[in-house]
Backbone as JSON Lines, residues from 0, in Angstrom:
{"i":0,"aa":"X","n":[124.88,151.04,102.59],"ca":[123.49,150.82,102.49],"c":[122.94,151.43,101.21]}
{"i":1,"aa":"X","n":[123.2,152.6,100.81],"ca":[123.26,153.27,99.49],"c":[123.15,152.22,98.23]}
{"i":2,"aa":"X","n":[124.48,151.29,98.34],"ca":[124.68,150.51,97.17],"c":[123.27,149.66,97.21]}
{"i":3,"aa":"X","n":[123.05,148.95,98.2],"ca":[122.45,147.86,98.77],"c":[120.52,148.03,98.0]}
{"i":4,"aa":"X","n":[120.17,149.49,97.9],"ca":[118.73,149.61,97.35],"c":[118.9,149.7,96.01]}
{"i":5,"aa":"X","n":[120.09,149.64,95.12],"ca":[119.69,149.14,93.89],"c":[120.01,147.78,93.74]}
{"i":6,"aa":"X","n":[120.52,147.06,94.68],"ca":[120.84,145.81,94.58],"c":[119.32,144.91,94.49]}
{"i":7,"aa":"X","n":[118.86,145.31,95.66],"ca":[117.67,145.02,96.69],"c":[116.46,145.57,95.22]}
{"i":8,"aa":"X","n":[116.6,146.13,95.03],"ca":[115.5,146.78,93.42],"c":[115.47,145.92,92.37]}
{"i":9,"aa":"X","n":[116.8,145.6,91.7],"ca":[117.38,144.69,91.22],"c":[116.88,143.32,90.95]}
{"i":10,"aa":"X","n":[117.04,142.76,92.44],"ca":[116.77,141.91,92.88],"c":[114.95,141.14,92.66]}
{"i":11,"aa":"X","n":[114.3,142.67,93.34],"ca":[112.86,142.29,92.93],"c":[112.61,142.69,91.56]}
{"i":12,"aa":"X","n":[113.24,142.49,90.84],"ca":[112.39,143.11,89.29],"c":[112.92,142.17,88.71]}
{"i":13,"aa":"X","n":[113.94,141.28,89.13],"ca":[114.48,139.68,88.48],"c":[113.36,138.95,88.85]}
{"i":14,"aa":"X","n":[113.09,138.68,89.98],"ca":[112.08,138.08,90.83],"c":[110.97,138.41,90.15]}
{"i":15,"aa":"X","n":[110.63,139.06,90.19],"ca":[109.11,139.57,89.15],"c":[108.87,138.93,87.87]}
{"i":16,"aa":"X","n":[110.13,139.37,87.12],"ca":[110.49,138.5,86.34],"c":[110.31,136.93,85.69]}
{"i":17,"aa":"X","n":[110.69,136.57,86.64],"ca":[110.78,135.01,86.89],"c":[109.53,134.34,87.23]}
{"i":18,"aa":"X","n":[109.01,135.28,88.43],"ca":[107.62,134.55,88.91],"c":[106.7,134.85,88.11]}
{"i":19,"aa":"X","n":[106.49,135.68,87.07],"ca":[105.79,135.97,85.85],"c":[105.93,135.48,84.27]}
{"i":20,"aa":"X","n":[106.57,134.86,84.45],"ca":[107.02,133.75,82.84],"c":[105.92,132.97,83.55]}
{"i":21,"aa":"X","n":[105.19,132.43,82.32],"ca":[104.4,132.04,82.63],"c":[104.81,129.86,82.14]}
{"i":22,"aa":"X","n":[104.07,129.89,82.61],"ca":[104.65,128.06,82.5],"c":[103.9,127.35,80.97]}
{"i":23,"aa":"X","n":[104.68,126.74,80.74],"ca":[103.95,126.17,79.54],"c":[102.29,126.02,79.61]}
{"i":24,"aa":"X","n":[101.77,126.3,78.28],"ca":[99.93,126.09,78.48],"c":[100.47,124.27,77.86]}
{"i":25,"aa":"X","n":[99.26,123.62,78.74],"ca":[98.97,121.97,78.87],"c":[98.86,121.92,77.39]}
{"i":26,"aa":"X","n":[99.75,120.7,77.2],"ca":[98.91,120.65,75.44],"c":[97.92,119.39,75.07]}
{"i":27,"aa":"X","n":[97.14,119.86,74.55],"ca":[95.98,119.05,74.25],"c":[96.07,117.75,73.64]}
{"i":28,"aa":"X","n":[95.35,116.69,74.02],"ca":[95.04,115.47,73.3],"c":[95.04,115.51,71.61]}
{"i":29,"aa":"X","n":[95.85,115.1,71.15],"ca":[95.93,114.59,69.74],"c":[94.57,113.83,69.64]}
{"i":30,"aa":"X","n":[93.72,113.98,69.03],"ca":[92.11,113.21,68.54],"c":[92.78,112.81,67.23]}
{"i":31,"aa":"X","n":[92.97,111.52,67.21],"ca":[92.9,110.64,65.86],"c":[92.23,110.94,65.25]}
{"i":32,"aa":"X","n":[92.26,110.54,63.59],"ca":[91.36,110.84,62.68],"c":[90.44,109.9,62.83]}
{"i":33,"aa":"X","n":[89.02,110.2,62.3],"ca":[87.6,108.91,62.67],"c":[88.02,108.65,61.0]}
{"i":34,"aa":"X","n":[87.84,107.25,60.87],"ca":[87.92,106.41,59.85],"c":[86.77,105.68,59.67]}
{"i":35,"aa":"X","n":[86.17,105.8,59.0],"ca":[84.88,105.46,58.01],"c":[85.0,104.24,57.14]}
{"i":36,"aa":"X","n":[84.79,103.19,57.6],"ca":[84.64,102.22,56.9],"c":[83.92,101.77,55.7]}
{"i":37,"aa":"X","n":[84.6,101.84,54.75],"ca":[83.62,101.64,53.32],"c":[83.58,100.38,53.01]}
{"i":38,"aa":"X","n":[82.09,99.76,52.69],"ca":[82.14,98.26,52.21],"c":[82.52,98.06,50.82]}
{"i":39,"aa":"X","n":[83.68,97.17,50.26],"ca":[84.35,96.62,48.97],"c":[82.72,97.05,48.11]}
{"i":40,"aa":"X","n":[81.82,96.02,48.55],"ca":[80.43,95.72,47.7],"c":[79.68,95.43,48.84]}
{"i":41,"aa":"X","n":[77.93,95.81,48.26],"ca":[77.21,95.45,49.14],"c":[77.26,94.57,49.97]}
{"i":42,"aa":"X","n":[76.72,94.48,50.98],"ca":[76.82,93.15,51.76],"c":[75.43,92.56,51.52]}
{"i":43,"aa":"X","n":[74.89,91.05,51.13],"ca":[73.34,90.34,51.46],"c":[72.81,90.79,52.5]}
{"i":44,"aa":"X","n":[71.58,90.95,52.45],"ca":[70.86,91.38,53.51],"c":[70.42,90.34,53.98]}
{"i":45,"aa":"X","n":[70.38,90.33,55.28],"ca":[69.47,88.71,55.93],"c":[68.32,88.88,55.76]}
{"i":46,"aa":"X","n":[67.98,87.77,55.27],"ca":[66.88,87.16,54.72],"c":[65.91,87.31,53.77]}
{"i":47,"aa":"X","n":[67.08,88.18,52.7],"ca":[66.53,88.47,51.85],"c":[66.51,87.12,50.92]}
{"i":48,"aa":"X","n":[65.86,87.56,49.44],"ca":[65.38,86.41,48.31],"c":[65.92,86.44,47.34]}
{"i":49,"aa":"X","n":[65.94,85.62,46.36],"ca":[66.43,86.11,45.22],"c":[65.15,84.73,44.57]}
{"i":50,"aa":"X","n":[65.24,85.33,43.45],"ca":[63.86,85.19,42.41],"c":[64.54,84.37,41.25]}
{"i":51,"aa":"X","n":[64.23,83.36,40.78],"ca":[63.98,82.57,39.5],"c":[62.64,82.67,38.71]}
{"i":52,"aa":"X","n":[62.53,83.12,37.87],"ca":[61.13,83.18,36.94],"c":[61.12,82.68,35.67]}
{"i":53,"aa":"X","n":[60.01,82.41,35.7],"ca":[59.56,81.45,34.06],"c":[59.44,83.22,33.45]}
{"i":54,"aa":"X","n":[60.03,82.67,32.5],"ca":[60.03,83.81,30.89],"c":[58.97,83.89,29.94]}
{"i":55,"aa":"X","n":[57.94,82.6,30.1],"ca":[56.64,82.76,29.21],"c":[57.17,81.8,27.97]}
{"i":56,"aa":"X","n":[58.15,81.7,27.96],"ca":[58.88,81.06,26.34],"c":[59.47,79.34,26.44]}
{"i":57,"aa":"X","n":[59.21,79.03,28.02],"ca":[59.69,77.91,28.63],"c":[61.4,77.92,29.46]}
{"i":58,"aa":"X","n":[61.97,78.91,29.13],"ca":[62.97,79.48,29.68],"c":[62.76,80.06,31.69]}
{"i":59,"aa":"X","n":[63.87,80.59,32.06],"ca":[63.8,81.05,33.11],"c":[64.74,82.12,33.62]}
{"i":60,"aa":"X","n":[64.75,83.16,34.33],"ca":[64.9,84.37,33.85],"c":[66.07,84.68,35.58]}
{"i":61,"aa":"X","n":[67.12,84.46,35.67],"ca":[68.24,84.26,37.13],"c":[67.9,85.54,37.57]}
{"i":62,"aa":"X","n":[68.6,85.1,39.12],"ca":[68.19,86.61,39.42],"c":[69.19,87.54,39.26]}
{"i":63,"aa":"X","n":[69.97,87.33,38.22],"ca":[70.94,88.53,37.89],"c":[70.64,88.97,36.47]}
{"i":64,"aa":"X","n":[69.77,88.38,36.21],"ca":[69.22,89.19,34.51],"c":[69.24,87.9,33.55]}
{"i":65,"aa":"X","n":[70.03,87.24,33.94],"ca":[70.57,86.04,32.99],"c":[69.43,85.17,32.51]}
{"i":66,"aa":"X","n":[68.93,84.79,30.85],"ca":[67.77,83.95,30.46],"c":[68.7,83.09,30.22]}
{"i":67,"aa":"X","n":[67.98,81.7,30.63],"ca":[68.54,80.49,30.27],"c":[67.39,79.68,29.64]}
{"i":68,"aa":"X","n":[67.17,78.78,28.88],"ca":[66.92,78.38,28.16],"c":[66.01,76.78,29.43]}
{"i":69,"aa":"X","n":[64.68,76.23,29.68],"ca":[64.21,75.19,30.27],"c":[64.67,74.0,29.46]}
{"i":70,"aa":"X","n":[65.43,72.6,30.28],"ca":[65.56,71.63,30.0],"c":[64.68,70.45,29.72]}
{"i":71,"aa":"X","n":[63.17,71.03,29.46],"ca":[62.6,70.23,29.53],"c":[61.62,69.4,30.64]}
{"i":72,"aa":"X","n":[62.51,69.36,31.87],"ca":[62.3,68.27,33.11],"c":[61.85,69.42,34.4]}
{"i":73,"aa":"X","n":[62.34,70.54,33.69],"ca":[61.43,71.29,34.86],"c":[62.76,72.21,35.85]}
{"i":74,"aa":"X","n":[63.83,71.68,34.49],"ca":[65.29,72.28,35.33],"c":[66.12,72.75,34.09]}
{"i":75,"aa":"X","n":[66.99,73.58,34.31],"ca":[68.13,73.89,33.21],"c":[69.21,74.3,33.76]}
{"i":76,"aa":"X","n":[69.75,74.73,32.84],"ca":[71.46,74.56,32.89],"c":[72.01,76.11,33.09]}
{"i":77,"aa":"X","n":[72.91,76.69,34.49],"ca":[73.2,77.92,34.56],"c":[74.13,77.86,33.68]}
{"i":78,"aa":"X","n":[74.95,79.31,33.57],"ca":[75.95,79.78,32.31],"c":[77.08,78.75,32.48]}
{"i":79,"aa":"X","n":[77.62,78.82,34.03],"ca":[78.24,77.72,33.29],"c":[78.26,76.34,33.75]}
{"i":80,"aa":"X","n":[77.36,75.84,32.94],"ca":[77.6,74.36,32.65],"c":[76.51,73.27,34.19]}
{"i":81,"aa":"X","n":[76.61,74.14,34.89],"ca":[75.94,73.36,36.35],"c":[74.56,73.23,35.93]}
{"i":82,"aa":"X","n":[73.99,71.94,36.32],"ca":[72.73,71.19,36.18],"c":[71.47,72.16,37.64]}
{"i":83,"aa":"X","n":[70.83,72.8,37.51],"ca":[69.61,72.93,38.12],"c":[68.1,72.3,38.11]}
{"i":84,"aa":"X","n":[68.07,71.3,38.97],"ca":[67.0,70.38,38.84],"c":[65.4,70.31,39.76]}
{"i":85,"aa":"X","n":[64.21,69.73,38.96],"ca":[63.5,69.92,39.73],"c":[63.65,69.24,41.31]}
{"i":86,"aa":"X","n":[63.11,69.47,42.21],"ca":[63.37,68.8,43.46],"c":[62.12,67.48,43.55]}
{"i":87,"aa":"X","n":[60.78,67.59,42.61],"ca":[60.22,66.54,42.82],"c":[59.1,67.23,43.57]}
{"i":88,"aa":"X","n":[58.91,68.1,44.11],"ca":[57.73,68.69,44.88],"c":[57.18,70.35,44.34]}
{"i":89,"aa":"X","n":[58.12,70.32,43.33],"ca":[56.99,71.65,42.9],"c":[58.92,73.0,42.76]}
{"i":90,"aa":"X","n":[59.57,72.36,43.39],"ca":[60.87,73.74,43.69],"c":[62.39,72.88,43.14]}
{"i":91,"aa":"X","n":[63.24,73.2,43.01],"ca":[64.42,73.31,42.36],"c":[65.02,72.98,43.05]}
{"i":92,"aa":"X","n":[66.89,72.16,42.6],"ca":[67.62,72.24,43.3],"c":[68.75,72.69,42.97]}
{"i":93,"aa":"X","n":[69.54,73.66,43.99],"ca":[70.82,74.47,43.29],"c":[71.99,73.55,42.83]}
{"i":94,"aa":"X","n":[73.36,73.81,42.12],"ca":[74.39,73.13,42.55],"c":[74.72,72.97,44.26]}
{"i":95,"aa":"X","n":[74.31,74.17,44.68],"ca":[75.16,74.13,45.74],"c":[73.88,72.99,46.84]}
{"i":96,"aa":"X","n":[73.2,72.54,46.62],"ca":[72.39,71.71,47.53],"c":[71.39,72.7,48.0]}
{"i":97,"aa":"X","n":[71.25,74.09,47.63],"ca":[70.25,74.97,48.48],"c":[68.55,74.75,47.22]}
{"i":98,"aa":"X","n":[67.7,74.49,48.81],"ca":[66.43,74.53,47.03],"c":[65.45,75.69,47.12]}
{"i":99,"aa":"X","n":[65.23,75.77,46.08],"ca":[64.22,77.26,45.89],"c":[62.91,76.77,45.9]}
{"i":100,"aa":"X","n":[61.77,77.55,46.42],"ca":[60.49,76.63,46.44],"c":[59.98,77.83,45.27]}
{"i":101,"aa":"X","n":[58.65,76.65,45.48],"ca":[57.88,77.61,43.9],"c":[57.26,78.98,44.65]}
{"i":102,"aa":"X","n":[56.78,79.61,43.45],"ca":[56.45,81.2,43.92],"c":[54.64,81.05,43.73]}
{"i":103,"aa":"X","n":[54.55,79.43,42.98],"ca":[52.86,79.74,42.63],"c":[52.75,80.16,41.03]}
{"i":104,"aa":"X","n":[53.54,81.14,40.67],"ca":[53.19,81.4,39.44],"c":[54.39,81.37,38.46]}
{"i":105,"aa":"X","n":[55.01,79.92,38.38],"ca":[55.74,79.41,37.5],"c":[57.49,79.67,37.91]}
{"i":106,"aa":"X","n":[57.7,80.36,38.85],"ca":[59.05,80.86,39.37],"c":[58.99,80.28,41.11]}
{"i":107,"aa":"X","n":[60.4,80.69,41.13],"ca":[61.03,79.97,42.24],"c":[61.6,81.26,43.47]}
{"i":108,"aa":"X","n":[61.3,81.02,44.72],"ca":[62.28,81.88,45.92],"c":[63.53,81.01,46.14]}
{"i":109,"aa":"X","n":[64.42,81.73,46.26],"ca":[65.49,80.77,46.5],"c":[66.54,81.82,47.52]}
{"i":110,"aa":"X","n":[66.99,81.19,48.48],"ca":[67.57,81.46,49.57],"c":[68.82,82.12,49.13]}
């Protein structure tokens, strides 16, 4: 019996041991990185305008800065080469079939 209480001692201090390691802590959710979408170039705003204006000189003034020179008929010619014509009621017509109406004071809204 002698032997038996350091066995028995032993025994609980393995046990102690053991039941005291503690268990892995849970590991947390990986959170992806947030990705921020950047636009190439602006995007058009709906429903916004863009402006054609008479220059005072008989010319007309794009809406990207560009002076072009009036054909006369009430239409002229963008940079390159495409015919812009009056529509017959006062407003323009694009190449692309879109027409700009007048502004009233010698220039055009155009879609």
């Amino acid at each position: 019996m002698r032997h038996l209480v350091p066995v028995i001692a032993l025994a609980a201090a393995a046990a102690g041991c053991v039941s005291s390691a503690r268990a892995p802590a849970p590991s947390r959710p990986v959170q992806p990185a947030v990705a921020v979408a950047v636009p190439a170039s602006p995007a058009p705003v709906p429903g916004a305008q863009r402006r054609i204006t008479a220059d005072g000189a008989g010319g007309f003034v794009l809406p990207d800065g560009t002076r072009v020179p009036g054909d006369g008929s009430g239409g002229f010619r963008l940079p390159n080469g495409a015919s812009v014509r009056p529509d017959g009621t006062g407003g323009l017509i694009l190449p692309t079939g879109a027409r700009c109406a007048s502004d009233g004071a010698g220039g055009f809204v155009c879609p």
